[in-house]
Structures are given as C-alpha cells and as structure tokens.
C-alpha positions, -999 to 999 in steps of 0.1 A, spaced: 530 -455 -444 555 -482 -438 560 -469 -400 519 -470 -392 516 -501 -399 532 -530 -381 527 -568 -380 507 -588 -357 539 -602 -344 559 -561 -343 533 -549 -324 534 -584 -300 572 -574 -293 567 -538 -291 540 -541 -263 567 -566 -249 596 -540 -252 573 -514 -234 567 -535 -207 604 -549 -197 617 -512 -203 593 -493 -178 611 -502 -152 644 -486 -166 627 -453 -171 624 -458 -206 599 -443 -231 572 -463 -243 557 -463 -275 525 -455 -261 541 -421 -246 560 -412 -274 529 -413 -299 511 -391 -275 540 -367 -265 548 -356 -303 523 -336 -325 548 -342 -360 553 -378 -355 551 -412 -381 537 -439 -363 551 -437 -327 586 -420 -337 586 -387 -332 600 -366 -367 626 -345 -366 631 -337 -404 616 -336 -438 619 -333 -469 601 -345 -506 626 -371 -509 640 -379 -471 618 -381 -438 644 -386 -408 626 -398 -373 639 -407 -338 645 -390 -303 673 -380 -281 670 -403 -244 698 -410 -213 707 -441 -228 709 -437 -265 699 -413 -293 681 -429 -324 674 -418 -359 655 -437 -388 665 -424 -423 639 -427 -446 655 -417 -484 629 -422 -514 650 -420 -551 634 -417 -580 652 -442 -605 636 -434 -631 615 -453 -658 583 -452 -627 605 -467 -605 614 -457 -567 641 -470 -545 635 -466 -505 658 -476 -485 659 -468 -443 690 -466 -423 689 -468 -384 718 -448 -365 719 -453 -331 747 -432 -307 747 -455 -276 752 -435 -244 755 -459 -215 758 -495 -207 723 -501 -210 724 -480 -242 746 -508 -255 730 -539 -239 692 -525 -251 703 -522 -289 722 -559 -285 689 -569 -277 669 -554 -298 689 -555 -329 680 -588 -351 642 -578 -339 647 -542 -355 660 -561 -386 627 -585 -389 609 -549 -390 623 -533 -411 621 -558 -438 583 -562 -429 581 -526 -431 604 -523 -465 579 -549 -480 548 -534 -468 559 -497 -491 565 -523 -519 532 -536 -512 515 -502 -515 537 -485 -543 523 -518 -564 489 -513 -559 490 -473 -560 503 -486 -598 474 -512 -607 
C-alpha cells in the first residue's frame, strides 16, 4: 500500500533518479516494475510473510532490502515500522546512497504516514 503510492514530489525525484542513473547502467524504476512478476510498487519482493514483507534487489553497485514488520500491539492497535539495509559494493555504491539518503528519508516518512492514513480510515 504504502510503496504504490508515492507523492507528487517522490515520483518528481524518482523520474529524476532514473534519468541521471541511465548512464551508469543502473536499473530504472520503470524496468524493475516491469522485470518482476511478485513485486510492491517498483521493488521487486523477495519475502513474505503475515506480519513481515522484505523487498529489494541484488545490482554491481549495491544490494538493497526494505523491511516492512507490521506488530500487532494490541488493544486494535498496529505498529509498522520499515528498515532500509543497504550493502554498498563499489564506489559509486557509496557515493549513490550519500546522495540519495536524506531523499529516501522524506519517503519513507511520506510513505509511513500514508499506512497511517489508510489504517484510520479502514477503522472509521
């Protein structure tokens, strides 16, 4: 849910990510959502569970994951939480996730609040 649906302004930077990568032989988001048959969103999914979905891919300059955990705490309540792991391969490995890093923060937030958004109304 949270990973199909991104902001005006995600999309605007993804679109730019695609763009400035192509030339470094890097997978765009375009590619990926059309090269995986299990996938959420764009990422392609490599695990899941009830309670855990885990997404990502394996490239030459880094491998990704996106832990998605959902907890039941009880009382109707539901904690989700992501967490982004990131095994950096090469020097662009390392100079791509400097870059991209407080971006991937701004979207994950949007994203985090977008499930809250749509846990509330599933509740009204």
């Amino acid at each position: 849910m949270a990973l199909c649906w991104f902001p005006p302004w995600a999309r605007l930077l993804l679109r730019l990510r695609d763009t400035l990568m192509k030339p470094f032989g890097l997978h765009s988001t375009r590619e990926l959502a059309a090269s995986h048959a299990d996938r959420i969103g764009f990422f392609p999914m490599i695990s899941r569970t009830d309670r855990q979905v885990v997404v990502g891919l394996d490239d030459r300059h880094l491998d990704f994951r996106l832990v998605i955990d959902v907890l039941d705490e009880g009382a109707g309540e539901v904690l989700v939480s992501f967490t982004t792991l990131v095994y950096r391969k090469v020097l662009l490995g390392r100079i791509y996730i400097a870059a991209i890093t407080p971006f991937h923060r701004l979207i994950v937030q949007a994203s985090l609040r977008q499930v809250r958004q749509c846990l509330l109304a599933q509740r009204a």
